[in-house]
C-alpha positions in Angstrom: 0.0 0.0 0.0 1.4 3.6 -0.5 0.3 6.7 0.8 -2.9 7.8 1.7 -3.8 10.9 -0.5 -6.5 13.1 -0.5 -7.4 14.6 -4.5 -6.0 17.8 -3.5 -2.7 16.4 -2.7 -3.0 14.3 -6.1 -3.1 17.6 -7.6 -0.5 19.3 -6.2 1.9 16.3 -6.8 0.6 16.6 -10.1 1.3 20.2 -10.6 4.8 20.1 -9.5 5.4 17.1 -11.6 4.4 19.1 -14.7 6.4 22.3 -13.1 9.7 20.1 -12.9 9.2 18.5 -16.5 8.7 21.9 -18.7 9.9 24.5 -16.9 12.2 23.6 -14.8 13.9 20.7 -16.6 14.4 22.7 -19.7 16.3 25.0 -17.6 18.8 22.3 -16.1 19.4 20.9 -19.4 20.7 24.1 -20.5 22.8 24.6 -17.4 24.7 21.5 -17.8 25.0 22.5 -21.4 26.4 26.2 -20.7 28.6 24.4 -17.8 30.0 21.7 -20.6 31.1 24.0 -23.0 33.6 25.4 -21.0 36.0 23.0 -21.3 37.6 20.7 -19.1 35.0 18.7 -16.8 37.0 17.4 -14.5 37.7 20.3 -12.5 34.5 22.3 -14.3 32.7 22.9 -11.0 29.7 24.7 -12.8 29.2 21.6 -14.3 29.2 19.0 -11.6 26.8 21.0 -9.9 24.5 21.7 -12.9 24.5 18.1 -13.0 23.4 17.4 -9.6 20.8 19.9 -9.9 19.5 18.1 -12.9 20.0 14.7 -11.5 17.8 15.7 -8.4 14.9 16.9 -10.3 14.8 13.9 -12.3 14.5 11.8 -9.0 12.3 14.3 -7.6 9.8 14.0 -10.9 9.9 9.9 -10.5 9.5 9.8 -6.9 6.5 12.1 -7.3 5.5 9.7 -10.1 5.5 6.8 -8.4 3.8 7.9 -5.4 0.9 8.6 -7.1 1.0 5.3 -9.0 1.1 3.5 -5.6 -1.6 5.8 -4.2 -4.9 5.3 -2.1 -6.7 8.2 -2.2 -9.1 8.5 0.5 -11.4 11.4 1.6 -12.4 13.1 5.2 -15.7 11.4 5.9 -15.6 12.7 9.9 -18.6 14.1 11.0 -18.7 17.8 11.7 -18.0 17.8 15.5 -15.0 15.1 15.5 -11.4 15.2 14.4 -11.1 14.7 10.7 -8.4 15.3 7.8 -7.7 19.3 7.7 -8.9 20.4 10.6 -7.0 22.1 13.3 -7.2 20.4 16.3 -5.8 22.3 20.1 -4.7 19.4 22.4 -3.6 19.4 26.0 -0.5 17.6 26.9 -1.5 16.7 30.6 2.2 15.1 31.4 3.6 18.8 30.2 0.9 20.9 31.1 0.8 22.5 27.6 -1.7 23.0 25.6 -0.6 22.7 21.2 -2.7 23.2 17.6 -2.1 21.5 15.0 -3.9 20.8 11.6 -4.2 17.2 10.8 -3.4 16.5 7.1 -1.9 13.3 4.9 1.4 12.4 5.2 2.8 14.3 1.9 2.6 17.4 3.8 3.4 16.2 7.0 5.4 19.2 9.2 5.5 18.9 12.7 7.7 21.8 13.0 5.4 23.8 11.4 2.1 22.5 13.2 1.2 20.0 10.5 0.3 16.5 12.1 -0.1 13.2 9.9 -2.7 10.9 9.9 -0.2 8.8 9.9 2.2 10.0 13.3 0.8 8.8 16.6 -1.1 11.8 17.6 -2.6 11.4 14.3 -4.1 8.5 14.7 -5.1 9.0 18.6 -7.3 11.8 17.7 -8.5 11.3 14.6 -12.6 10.5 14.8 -12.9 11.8 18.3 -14.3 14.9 19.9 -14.2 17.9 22.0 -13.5 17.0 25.6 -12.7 13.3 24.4 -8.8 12.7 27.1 -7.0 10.2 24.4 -4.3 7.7 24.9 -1.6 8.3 22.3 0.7 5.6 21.8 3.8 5.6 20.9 5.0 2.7 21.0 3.8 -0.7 22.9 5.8 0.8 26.4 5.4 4.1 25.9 1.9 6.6 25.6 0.8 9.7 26.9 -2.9 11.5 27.5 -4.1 14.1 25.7 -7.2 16.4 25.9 -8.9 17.7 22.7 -9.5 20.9 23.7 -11.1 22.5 19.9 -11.6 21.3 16.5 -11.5 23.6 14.2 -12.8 22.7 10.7 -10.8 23.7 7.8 -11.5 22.7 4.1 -9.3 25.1 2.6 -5.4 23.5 2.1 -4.5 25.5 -0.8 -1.9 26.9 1.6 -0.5 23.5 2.0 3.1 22.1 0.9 3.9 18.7 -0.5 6.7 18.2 1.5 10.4 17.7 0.3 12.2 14.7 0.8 
């Protein structure tokens, strides 16, 4: 099974893909081209690097490609007042006494740093399909857990803002 995608993200991966192939491939090629015509390539700096740049957006284009050819797209069928895919969710760490939002999304744009949680992570998975008030067990692993209080649920439908993330 591969990743679970919603269509948005299948667009966006689809977008970049056709980004990388005709506009920015075209430029690479013509780096590495510029960077070979001036000579010697062993020591030609400009062109080892144009290469790598064109080497990783070639990878980038089939790793992208076959992510969406291993796919499962799925859709947020959560009801309005639990935790579903998108929404922004505050929880309370009782062990830390802090309370934290973040916005639950797929794994493709995944950012814990930056307050994006996935399905996928732990705390994804503990809170997903519950509701305001609900204390949830997040595991971690099979000796390790911690409670949490979901303390809002904010609905969002709009990820338009969203990254695919980098790899």
């Amino acid at each position: 099974m591969g990743d679970r995608l919603m269509k948005s993200d299948v667009e966006k991966i689809k977008q970049e893909i056709e980004h990388r192939k005709l506009v920015e491939r075209p430029k690479l090629i013509e780096a590495v081209k510029e960077a070979r015509a001036q000579g010697d390539l062993s020591e030609n700096f400009e062109y080892h690097a144009a290469k790598k740049d064109k080497n990783r957006n070639e990878s980038r284009i089939r790793y992208l490609e076959r992510m969406l050819k291993n796919a499962e797209v799925i859709e947020d069928n959560s009801k309005e007042d639990e935790v579903g895919l998108n929404n922004t969710v505050e929880v309370y760490f009782e062990d830390d006494d802090e309370t934290e939002t973040y916005k639950i999304v797929t794994s493709v744009r995944g950012n814990s740093l930056g307050g994006y949680i996935s399905i996928e992570s732990p705390i994804g998975k503990a809170v997903m399909g519950k509701k305001e008030g609900d204390r949830v067990y997040v595991e971690v692993n099979e000796k390790v857990g911690y409670y949490v209080v979901i303390k809002k649920i904010t609905k969002t439908v709009d990820d338009s803002q969203d990254h695919i993330r980098g790899y």
